[in-house]
C-alpha atoms as a printed R data frame, in Angstrom:
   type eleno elety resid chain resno      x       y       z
1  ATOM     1    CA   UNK     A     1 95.349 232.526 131.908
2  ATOM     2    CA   UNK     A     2 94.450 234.991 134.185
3  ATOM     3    CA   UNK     A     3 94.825 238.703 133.259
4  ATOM     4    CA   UNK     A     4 95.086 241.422 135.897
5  ATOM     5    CA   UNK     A     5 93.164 245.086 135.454
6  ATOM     6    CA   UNK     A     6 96.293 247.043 135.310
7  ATOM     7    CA   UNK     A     7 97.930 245.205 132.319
8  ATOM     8    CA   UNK     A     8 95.206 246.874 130.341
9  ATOM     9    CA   UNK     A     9 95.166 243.176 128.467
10 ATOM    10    CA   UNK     A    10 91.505 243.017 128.744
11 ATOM    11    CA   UNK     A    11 90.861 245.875 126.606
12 ATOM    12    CA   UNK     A    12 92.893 244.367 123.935
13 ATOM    13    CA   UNK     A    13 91.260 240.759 124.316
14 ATOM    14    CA   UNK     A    14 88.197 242.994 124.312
15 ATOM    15    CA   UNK     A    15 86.676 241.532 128.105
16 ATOM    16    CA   UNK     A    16 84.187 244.156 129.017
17 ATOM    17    CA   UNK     A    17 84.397 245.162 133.013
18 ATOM    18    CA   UNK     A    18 81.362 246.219 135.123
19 ATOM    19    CA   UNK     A    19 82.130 248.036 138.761
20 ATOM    20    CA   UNK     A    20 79.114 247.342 141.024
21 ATOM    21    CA   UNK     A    21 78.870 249.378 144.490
22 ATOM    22    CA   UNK     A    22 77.305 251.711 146.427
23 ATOM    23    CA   UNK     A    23 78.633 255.360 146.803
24 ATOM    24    CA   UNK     A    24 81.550 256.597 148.110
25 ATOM    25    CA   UNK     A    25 83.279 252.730 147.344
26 ATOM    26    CA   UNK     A    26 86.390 254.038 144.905
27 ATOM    27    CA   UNK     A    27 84.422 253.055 141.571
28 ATOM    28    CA   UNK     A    28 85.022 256.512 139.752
29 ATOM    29    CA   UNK     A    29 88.878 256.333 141.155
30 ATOM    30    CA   UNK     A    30 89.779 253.144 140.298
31 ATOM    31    CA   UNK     A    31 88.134 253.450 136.561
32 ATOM    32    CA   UNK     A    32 90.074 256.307 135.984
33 ATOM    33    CA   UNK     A    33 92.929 254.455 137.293
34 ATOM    34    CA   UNK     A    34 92.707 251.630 134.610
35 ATOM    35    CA   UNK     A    35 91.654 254.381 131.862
36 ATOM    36    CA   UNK     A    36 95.125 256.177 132.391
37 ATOM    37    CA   UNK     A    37 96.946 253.395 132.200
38 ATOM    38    CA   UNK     A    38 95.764 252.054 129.178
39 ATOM    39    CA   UNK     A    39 95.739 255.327 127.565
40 ATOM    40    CA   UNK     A    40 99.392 255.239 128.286
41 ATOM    41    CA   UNK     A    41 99.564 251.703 126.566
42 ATOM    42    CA   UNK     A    42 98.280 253.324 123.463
43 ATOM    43    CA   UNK     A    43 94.721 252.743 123.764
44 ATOM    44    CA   UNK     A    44 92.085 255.038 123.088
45 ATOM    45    CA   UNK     A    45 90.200 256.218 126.407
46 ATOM    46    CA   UNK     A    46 86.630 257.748 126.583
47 ATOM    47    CA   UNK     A    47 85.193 258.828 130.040
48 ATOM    48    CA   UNK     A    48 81.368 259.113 129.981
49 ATOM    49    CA   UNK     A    49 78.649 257.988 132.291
50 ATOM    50    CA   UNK     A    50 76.474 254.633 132.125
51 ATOM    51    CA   UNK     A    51 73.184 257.351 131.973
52 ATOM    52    CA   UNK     A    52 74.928 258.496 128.403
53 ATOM    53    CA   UNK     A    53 75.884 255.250 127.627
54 ATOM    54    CA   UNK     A    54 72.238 253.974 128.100
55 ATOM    55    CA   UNK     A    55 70.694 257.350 126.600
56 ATOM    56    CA   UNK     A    56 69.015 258.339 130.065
57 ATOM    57    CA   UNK     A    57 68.411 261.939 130.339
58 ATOM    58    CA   UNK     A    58 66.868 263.956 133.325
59 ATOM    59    CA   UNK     A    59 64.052 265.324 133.250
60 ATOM    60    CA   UNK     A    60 63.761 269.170 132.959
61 ATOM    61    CA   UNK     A    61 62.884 271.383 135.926
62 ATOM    62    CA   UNK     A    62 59.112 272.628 135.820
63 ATOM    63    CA   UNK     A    63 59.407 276.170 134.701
64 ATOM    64    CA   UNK     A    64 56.402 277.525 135.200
């Protein structure tokens, strides 16, 4: 059965989703898109970045 991004049925089934693209493409909109509308289905929503996710950190500026 096919499910669609906005039904926020994925989350639930627990299907992960991975937006590929180069800049300027819509990624950042359209996840926020599907996070409000699952946060208004009830589900808990947590916006973070795939650096945070994967524990990257950047490096600090030389101070000297």
């Amino acid at each position: 059965m096919p499910y669609t991004l906005s039904t926020s049925e994925w989350v639930k089934k627990g299907m992960p989703l991975c937006l590929i693209g180069d800049s300027g493409t819509g990624r950042s909109h359209l996840l926020i898109a599907l996070g409000t509308e699952a946060a208004m289905a009830g589900i808990r929503v947590k916006y973070t970045l795939a650096a945070k996710l994967l524990g990257y950190t950047e490096p600090r500026a030389n101070r000297s």
